[in-house]
N, C-alpha and C positions, 0 to 999 in steps of 0.2 A: 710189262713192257721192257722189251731187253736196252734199248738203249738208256733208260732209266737206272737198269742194274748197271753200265757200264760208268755213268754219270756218279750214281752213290758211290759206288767201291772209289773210284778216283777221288770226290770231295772224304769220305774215312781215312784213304791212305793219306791225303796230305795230311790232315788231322793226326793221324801218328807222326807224322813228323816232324810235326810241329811242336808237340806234347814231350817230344825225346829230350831229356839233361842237355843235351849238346844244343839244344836249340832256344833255350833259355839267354834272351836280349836280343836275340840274334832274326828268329822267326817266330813271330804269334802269331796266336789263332785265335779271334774272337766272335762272339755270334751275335750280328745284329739284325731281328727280325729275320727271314727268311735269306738273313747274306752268312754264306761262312767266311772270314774274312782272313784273309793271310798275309801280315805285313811282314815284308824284309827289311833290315836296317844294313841297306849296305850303302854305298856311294851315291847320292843324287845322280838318280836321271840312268843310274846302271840296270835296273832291275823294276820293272813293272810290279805293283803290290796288286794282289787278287782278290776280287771278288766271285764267290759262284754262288748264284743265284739261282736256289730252289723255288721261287715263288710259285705260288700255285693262278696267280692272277697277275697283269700289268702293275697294277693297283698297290700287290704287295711287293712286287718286288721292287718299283722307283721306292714305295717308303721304305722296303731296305737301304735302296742305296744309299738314302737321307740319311738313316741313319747310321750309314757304316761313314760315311762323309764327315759327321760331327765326331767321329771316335778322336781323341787325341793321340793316340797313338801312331796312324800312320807316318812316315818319315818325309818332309816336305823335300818337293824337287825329285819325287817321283811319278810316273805316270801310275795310271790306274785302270786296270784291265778286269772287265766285266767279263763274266764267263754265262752262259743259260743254254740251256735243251733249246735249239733250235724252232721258235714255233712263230706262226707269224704275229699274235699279241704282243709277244716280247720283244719281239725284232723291233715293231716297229714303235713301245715305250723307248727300246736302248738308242734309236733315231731321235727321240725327241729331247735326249742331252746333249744332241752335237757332239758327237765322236770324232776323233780326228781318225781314226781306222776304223774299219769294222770287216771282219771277215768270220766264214764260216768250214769247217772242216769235219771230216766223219769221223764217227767214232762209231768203234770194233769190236766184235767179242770171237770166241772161240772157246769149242766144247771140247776139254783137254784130251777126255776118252773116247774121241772120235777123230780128234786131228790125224792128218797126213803119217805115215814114217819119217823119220828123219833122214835125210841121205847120210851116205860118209861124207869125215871130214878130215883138210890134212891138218886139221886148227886143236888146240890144248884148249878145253874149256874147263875153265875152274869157277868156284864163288873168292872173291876180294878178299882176302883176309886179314893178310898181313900189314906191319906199317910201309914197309917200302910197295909194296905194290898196290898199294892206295896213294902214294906219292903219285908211282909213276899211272897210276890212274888220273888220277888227277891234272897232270901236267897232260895228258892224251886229251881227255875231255874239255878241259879249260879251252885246248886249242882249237877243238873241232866248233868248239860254241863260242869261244871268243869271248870269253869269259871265265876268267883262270879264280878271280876270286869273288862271283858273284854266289846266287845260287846254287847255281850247278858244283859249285865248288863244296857249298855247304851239304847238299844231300853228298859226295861220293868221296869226300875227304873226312867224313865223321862215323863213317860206319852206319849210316843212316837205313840203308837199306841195306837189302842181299841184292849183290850186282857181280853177276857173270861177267867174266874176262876172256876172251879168245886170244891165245897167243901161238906167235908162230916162233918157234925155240924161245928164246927172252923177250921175242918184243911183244906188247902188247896192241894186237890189231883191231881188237873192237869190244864193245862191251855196253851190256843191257842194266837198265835196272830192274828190278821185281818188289814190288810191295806188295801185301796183302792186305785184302778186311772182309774177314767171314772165309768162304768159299770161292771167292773172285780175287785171280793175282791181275792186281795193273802191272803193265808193261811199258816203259819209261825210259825216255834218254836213250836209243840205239843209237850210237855213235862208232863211229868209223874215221880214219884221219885221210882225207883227200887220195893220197899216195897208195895209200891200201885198198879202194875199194875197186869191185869188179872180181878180187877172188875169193868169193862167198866167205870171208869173214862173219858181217853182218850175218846171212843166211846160218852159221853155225853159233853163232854168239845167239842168234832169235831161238831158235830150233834147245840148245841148252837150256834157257831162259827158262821157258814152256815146259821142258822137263822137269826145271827144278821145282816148279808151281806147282806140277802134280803130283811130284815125290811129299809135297810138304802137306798135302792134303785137300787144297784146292780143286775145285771141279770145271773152271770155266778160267778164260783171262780177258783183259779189257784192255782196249787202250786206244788214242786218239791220234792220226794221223793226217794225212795231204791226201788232198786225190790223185795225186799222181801215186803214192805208194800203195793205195788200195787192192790193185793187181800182185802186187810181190806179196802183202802182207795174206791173201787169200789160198797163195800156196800155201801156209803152213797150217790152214783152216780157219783164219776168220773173216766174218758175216759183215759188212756194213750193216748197221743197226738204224744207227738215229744220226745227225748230224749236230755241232756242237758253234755256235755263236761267240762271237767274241768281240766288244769293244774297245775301244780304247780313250781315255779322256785323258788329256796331258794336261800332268802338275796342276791339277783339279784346287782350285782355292777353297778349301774347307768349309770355310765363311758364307762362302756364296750358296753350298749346299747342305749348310748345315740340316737339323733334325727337324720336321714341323711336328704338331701337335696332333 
């Protein structure tokens, strides 16, 4: 099932990132029952901690959540974002905890040696390397997300991933990120700053991105977006696959959900 492959490769890759030296106190990764569980230690109420949820039944996946609920770890005075394959069992278990959001979005793949040509571009694509222009990375993306030192801050200011930069002479117009696990690169965080978009930045920052995945050896890439972006994202070759759920439980009292027997 290719949206399955799309769903694994994205739960490994955060799992590499969470596993990195740089992410030690900062981002964990723990597995309870069918939850891979990912908590951040940043500022109450800044940053949503994740659960995704493999379960194979309603059944197993609420007692994940029990028991990702009793973990002490999580950081109090954050929300808690359920993540699961789209199905309608699950849908309507992740209804039965009162969410205060719940939304769903498609998720993508594309077959790298079959993709589109790339068009020209008048844009500098590079990989992130250096310390100053992971700064100025950083300050670009903090802005576009609104969030200088939450998450996002931690994947693209640590060297986390390999993340493509577009630039137009010195400035930096947009930039992807790319992770791998196995044969499938996720594709993460395309970011653009309000003032710049419209001249196919993004389109050349994607289009790099997608190269560098198949230079590294990669055969396929994934990644999860809006329905409104499905039409752009299909230019450069990928498929709607599967569709991807998501809840949301705020500042979840542990206590109330802890583990049962």
């Amino acid at each position: 099932m290719n949206g399955q492959v799309v769903w694994d490769a994205a739960v490994i890759g955060w799992r590499r990132l969470a596993e990195l030296p740089s992410a030690d106190g900062v981002f964990t990764w723990e597995q309870h029952g069918d939850a891979d569980c990912f908590w951040w230690t940043g500022r109450p109420g800044k940053i949503a901690h994740q659960l995704f949820l493999s379960a194979p039944s309603s059944e197993a996946m609420t007692r994940s959540i029990r028991l990702a609920l009793g973990s002490p770890t999580p950081q109090d005075g954050c929300d808690l974002s359920l993540r699961v394959l789209d199905r309608p069992d699950l849908a309507a278990a992740l209804d039965e905890r009162h969410p205060t959001s719940t939304n769903t979005a498609p998720l993508m793949l594309c077959d790298l040696a079959n993709r589109p040509p790339s068009s020209p571009s008048e844009f500098t694509t590079v990989i992130i390397s250096t310390s100053e222009e992971r700064a100025r990375l950083l300050r670009m993306v903090g802005g576009v997300y609104g969030d200088p030192d939450g998450l996002t801050g931690f994947f693209h200011g640590t060297g986390a991933a390999d993340i493509v930069g577009a630039f137009d002479g010195d400035t930096l117009v947009a930039s992807a990120t790319v992770i791998t696990a196995g044969d499938t690169a996720n594709l993460w965080s395309v970011a653009t700053p309000q003032e710049e978009r419209g001249r196919g930045a993004a389109s050349a920052v994607v289009a790099a991105a997608l190269d560098h995945a198949a230079a590294t050896g990669c055969t396929q890439a994934g990644l999860g977006t809006s329905d409104e972006l499905v039409p752009w994202y299909t230019r450069f070759g990928f498929t709607k696959v599967a569709r991807e759920r998501t809840a949301t439980l705020s500042n979840p009292v542990r206590a109330e959900y802890g583990p049962t027997a």
